[in-house]
C-alpha positions as CSV (number, residue, x, y, z in Angstrom):
1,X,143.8,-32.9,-62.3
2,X,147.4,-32.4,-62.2
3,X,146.6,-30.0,-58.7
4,X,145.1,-33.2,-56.8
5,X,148.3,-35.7,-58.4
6,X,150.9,-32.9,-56.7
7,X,148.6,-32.6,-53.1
8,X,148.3,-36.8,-53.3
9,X,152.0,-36.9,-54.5
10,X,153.0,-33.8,-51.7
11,X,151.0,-35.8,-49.0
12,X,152.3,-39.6,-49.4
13,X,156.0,-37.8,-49.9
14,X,155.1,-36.2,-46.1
15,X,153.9,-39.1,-44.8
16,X,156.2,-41.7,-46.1
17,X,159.1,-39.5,-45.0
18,X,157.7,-38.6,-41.0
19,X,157.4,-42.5,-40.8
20,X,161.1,-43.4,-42.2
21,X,162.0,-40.3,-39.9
22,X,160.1,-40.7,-36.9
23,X,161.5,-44.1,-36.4
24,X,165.0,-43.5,-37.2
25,X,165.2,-40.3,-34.7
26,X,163.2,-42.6,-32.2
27,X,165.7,-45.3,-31.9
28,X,168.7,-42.9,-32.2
29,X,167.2,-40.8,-29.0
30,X,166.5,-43.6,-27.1
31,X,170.3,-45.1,-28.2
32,X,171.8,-41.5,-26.7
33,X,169.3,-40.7,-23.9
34,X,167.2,-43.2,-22.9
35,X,166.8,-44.2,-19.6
36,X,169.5,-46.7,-19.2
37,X,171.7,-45.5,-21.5
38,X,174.2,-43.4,-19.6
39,X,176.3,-42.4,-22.8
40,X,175.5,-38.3,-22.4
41,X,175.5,-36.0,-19.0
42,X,171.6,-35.9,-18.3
43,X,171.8,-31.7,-19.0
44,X,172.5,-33.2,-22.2
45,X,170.0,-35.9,-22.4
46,X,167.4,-33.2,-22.7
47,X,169.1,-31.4,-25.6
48,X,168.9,-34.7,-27.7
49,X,165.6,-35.1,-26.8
50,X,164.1,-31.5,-28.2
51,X,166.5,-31.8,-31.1
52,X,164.6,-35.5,-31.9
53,X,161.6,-33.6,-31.6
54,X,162.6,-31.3,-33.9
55,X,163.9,-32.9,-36.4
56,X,161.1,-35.0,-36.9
57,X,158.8,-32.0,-37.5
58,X,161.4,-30.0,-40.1
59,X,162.3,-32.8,-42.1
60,X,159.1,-34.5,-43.4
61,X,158.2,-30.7,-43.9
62,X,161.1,-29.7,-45.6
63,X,160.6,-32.6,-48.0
64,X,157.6,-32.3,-48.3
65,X,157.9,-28.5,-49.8
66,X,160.7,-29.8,-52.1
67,X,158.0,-32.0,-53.2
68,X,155.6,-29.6,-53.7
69,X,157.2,-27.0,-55.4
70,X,159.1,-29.6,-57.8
71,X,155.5,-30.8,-59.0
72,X,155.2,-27.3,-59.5
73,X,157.0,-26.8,-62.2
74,X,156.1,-29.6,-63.9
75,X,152.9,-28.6,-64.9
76,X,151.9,-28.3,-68.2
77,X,150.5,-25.0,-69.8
78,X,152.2,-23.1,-66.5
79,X,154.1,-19.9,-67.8
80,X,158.0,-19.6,-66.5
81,X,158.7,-16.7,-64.8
């Protein structure tokens, strides 16, 4: 039981987070290099781009191991190493 509240708990933290995320980095990319937007040199524009990309892959990932591994050692009857 307290394996399938941590995978629900792990899952909605992942999700919850690549939404919050995913349109944050959207509207920030699309602020710096969108098509009418003229603020960076276009060698640039394609550096913001893959670091948007990026960033929305690590970061629902990373919290979503935080997650995981908090839940972890909350469980009861688990031995501390």
């Amino acid at each position: 039981m307290e394996r399938l509240v941590r995978i629900l708990a792990t899952t909605a933290a992942y999700f919850a987070s690549l939404v919050a995320i995913a349109v944050t980095t959207f509207f920030v990319v699309i602020f710096l290099a969108g098509p009418h937007a003229g603020l960076l040199p276009s060698w640039l524009e394609a550096a913001v781009l893959g670091i948007g990309w990026l960033v929305v892959v690590v970061l629902p990932l990373m919290l979503a191991t935080k997650v995981w591994r908090r839940l972890g050692k909350s469980i009861p009857g688990k031995l501390e190493t």
